[in-house]
C-alpha positions as CSV (number, residue, x, y, z in Angstrom):
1,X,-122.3,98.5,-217.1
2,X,-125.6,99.5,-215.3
3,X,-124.5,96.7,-212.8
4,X,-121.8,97.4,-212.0
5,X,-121.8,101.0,-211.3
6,X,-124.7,99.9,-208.7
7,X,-122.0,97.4,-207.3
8,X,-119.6,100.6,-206.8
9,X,-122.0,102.2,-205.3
10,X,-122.9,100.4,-202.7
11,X,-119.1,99.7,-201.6
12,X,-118.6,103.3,-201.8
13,X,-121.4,103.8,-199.4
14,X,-121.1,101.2,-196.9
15,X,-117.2,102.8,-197.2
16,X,-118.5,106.0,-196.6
17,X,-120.5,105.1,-193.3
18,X,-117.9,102.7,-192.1
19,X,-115.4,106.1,-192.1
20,X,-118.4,108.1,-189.8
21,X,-118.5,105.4,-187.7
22,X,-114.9,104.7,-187.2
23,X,-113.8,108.5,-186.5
24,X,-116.2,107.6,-183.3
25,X,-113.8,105.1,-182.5
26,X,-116.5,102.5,-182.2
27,X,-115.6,98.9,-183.1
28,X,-118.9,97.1,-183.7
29,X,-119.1,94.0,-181.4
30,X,-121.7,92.5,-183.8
31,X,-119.3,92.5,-187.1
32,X,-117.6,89.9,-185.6
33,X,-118.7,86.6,-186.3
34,X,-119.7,84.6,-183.2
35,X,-117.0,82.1,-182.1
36,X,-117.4,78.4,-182.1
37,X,-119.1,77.6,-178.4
38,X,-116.5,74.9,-176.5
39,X,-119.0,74.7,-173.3
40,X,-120.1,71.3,-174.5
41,X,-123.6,72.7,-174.4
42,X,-126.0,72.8,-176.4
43,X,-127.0,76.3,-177.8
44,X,-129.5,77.8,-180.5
45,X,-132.6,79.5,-180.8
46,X,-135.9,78.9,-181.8
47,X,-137.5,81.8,-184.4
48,X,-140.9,82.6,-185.4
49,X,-141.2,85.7,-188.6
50,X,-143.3,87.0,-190.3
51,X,-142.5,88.2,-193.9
52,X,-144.9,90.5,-195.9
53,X,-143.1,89.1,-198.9
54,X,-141.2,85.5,-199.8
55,X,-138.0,86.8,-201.8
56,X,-135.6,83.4,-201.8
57,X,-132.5,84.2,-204.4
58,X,-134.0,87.0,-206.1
59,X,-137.4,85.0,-206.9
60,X,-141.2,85.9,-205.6
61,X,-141.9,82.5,-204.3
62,X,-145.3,83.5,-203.4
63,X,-146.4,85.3,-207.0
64,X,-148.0,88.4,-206.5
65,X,-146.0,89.1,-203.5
66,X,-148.3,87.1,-200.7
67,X,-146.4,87.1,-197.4
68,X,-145.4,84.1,-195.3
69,X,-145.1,83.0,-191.8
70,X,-141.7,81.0,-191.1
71,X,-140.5,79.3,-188.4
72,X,-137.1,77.7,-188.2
73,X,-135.0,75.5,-184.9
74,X,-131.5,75.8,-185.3
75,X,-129.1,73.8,-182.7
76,X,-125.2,74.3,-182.1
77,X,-124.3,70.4,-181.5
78,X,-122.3,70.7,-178.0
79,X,-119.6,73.1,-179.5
80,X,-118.3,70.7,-182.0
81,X,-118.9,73.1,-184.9
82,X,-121.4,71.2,-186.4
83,X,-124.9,72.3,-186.3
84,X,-128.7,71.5,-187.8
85,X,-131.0,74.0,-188.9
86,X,-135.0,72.6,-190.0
87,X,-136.6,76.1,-191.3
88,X,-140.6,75.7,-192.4
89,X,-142.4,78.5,-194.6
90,X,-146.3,79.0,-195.6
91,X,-148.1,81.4,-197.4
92,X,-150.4,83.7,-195.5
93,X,-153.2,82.8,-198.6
94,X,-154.5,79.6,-198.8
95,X,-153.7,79.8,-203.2
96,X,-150.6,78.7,-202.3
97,X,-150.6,75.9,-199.5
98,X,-149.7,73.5,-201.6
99,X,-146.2,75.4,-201.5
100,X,-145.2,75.0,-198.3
101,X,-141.6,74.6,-197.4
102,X,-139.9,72.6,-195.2
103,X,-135.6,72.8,-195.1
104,X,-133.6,71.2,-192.8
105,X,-130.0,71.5,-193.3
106,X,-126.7,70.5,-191.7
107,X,-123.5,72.2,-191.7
108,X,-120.4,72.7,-189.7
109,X,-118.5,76.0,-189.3
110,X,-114.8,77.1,-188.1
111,X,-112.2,79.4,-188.8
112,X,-108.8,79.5,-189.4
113,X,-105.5,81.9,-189.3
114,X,-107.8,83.2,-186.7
115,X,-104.7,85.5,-184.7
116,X,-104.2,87.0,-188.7
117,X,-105.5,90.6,-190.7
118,X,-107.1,87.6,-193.3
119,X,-108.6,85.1,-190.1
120,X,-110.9,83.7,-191.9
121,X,-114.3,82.2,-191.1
122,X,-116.2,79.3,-193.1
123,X,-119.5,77.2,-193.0
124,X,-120.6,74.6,-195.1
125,X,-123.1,72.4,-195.1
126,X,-126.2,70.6,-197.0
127,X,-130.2,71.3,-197.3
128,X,-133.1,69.3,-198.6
129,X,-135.8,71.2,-199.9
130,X,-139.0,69.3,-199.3
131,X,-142.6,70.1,-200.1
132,X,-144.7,67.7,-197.9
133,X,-148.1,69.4,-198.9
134,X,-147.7,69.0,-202.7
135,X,-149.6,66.4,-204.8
136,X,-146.2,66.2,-207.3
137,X,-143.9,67.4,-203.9
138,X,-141.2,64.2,-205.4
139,X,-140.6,66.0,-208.6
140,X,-140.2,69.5,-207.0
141,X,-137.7,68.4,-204.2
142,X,-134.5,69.3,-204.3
143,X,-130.9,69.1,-202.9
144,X,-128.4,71.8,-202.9
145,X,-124.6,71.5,-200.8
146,X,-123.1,75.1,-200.3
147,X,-119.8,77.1,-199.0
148,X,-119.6,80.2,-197.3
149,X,-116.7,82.8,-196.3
150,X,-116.3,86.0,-194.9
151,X,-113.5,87.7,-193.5
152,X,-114.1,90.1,-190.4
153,X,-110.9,91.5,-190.2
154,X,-109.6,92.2,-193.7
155,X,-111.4,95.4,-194.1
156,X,-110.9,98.8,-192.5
157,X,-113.7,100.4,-190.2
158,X,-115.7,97.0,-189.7
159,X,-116.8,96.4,-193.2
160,X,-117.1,92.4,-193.4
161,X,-116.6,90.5,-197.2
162,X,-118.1,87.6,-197.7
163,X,-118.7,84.8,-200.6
164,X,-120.9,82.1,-200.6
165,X,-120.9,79.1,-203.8
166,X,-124.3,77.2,-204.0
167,X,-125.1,73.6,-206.3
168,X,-128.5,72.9,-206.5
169,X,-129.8,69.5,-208.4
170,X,-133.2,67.8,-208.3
171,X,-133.9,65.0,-205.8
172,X,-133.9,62.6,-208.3
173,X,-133.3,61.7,-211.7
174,X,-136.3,61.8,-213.9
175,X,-138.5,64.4,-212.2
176,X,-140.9,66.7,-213.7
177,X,-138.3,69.8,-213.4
178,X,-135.6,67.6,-215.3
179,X,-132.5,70.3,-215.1
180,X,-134.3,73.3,-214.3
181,X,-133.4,73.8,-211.3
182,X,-129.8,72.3,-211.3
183,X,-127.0,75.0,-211.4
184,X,-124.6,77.0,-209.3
185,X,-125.3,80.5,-207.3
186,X,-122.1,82.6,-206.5
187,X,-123.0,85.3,-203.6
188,X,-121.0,88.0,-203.1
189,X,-121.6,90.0,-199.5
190,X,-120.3,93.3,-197.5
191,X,-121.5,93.9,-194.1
192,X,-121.4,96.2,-191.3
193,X,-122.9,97.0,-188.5
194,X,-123.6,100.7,-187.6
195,X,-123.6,101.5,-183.4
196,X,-125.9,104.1,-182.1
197,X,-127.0,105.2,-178.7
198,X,-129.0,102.3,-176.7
199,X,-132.8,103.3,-177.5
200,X,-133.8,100.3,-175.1
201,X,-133.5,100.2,-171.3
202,X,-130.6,98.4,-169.9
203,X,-128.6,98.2,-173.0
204,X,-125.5,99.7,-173.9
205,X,-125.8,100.6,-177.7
206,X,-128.4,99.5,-180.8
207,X,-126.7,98.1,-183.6
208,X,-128.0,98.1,-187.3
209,X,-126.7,95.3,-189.2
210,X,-126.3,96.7,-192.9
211,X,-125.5,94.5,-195.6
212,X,-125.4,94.3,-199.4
213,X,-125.4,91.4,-201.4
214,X,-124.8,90.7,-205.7
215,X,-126.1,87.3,-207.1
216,X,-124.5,85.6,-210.3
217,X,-126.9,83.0,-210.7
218,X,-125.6,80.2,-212.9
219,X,-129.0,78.3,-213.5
220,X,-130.5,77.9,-210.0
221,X,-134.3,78.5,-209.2
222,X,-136.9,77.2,-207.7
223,X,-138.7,74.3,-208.8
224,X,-142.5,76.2,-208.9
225,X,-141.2,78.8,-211.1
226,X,-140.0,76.5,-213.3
227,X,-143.8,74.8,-213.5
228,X,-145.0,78.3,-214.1
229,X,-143.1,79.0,-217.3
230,X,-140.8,76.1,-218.1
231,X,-137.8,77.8,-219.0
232,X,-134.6,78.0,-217.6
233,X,-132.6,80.8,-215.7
234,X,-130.3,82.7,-217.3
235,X,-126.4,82.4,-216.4
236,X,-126.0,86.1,-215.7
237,X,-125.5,88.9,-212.5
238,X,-129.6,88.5,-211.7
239,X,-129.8,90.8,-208.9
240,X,-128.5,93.0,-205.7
241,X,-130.1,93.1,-202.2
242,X,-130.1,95.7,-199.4
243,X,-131.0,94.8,-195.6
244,X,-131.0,96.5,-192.4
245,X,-132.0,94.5,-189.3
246,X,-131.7,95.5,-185.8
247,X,-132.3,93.6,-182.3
248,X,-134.2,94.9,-179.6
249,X,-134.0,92.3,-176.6
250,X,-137.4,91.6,-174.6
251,X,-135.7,89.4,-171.8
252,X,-132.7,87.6,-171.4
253,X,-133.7,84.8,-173.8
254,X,-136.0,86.5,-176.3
255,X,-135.2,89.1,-179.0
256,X,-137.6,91.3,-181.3
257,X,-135.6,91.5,-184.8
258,X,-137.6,94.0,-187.6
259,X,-135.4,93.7,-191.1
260,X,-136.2,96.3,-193.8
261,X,-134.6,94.9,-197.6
262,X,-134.6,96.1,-201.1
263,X,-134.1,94.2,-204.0
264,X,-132.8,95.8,-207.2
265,X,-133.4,92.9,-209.9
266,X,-131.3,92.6,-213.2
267,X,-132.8,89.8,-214.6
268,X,-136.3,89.3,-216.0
269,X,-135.5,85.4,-216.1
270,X,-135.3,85.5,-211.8
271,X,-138.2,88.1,-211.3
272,X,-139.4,90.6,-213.5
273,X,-139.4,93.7,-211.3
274,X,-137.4,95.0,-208.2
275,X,-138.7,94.1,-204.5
276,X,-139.3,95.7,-201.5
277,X,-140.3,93.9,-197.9
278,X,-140.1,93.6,-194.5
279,X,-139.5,91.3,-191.7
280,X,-140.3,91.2,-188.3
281,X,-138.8,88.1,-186.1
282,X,-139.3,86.5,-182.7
283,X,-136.6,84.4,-181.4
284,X,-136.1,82.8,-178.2
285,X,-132.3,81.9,-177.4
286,X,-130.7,79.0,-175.1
């Protein structure tokens, strides 16, 4: 019950500032998603960040909430709609180097009934997560496919669902984590994005990109919590996240992105107390 009247709530909010927002009559460019680039170029960005804590899922990767320095390259493949994404994390301590993270991932994305109230937009794709640095990195590897939705126009005042399915398995049959880490994550999403007056030179309005997100977790986690206590993850609503990022462009091709996020955690099986971190990002466009 506790859950789900924090669900509520957070729809009813995000409801309520959509309504301020919308007697402005300001559509917010930014809740849209982007279009599929038909240029033939090749577009993507390059992003540096710095987190002062790792949260992936609802789980403290880095116990005792160490922060981590991420970088990630992430290339649109000449407008076709698929795309590859390699993203690398390290703890800032040395205690947990061995840990370090290295993701690439391919994926396509599209739309359809794209002239329609339900258009809907979709990406799926496939990551490997590898740890290179680890003596027993084979056993901890993993492979997960996933599915994503969201629909930009369904909503009034800009509010943007979304609903992302995740499988997760080990990297191969007989490692150390045996099933631990195999399951299936369903994430449910609302978004919006809040336009104020430009606080930047030369720009024309600062958006805040709100979102909310609520995590069943069906048996998914990480393969070094499952070293640290052996036992699996519950099948149950673990946890709810809050973000707020913004963008504050430097030049044409670079972009400063700060991200505030609060994690309210329902079960003790995913992390055993509720988060709070921030982020702040460099990213270089082309």
């Amino acid at each position: 019950m506790k859950k789900l009247s924090i669900l509520f709530a957070v729809m009813v909010l995000l409801t309520v500032v959509g309504i301020v927002q919308a007697e402005e009559a300001v559509q917010p460019a930014a809740a849209q998603p982007a279009p599929v680039v038909k240029d033939n170029g090749l577009h993507g960005y390059f992003d540096v960040t710095y987190a002062s804590r790792y949260i992936w899922r609802g789980f403290d990767l880095y116990n005792n909430n160490h922060g981590a320095v991420q970088s990630s390259v992430d290339l649109d493949l000449f407008g076709s709609g698929f795309g590859v994404n390699v993203f690398y994390s390290r703890s800032t301590t040395a205690s947990f180097e061995e840990f370090q993270w290295l993701v690439p991932t391919i994926y396509y994305t599209n739309k359809f009934f794209a002239d329609e109230s339900y258009a809907t937009y979709y990406k799926v794709g496939w990551s490997f997560y590898d740890y290179p640095h680890h003596v027993r990195g084979r056993d901890l590897n993993a492979q997960e496919v996933f599915g994503a939705l969201w629909w930009p126009k369904l909503l009034p005042w800009g509010l943007v669902p979304s609903y992302t399915i995740v499988c997760m398995w080990p990297d191969r049959s007989g490692s150390a984590t045996g099933d631990l880490t195999a399951g299936w994550a369903h994430i449910f999403g609302l978004g919006y994005d809040w336009v104020l007056p430009a606080v930047m030179p030369e720009t024309k309005e600062q958006v805040i990109h709100l979102s909310a997100q609520a995590v069943y977790n069906d048996g998914v986690g990480p393969a070094p919590h499952h070293f640290k206590d052996g036992d699996n993850v519950d099948h149950d609503w673990s946890h709810a996240v809050f973000g707020a990022t913004t963008d504050f462009p430097i030049t044409k091709s670079f972009v400063f992105i700060p991200g505030v996020y609060y994690q309210n955690t329902w079960d003790e099986s995913v992390n055993s107390q509720d988060e709070f971190w921030v982020s702040l990002s460099l990213r270089y466009l082309f």
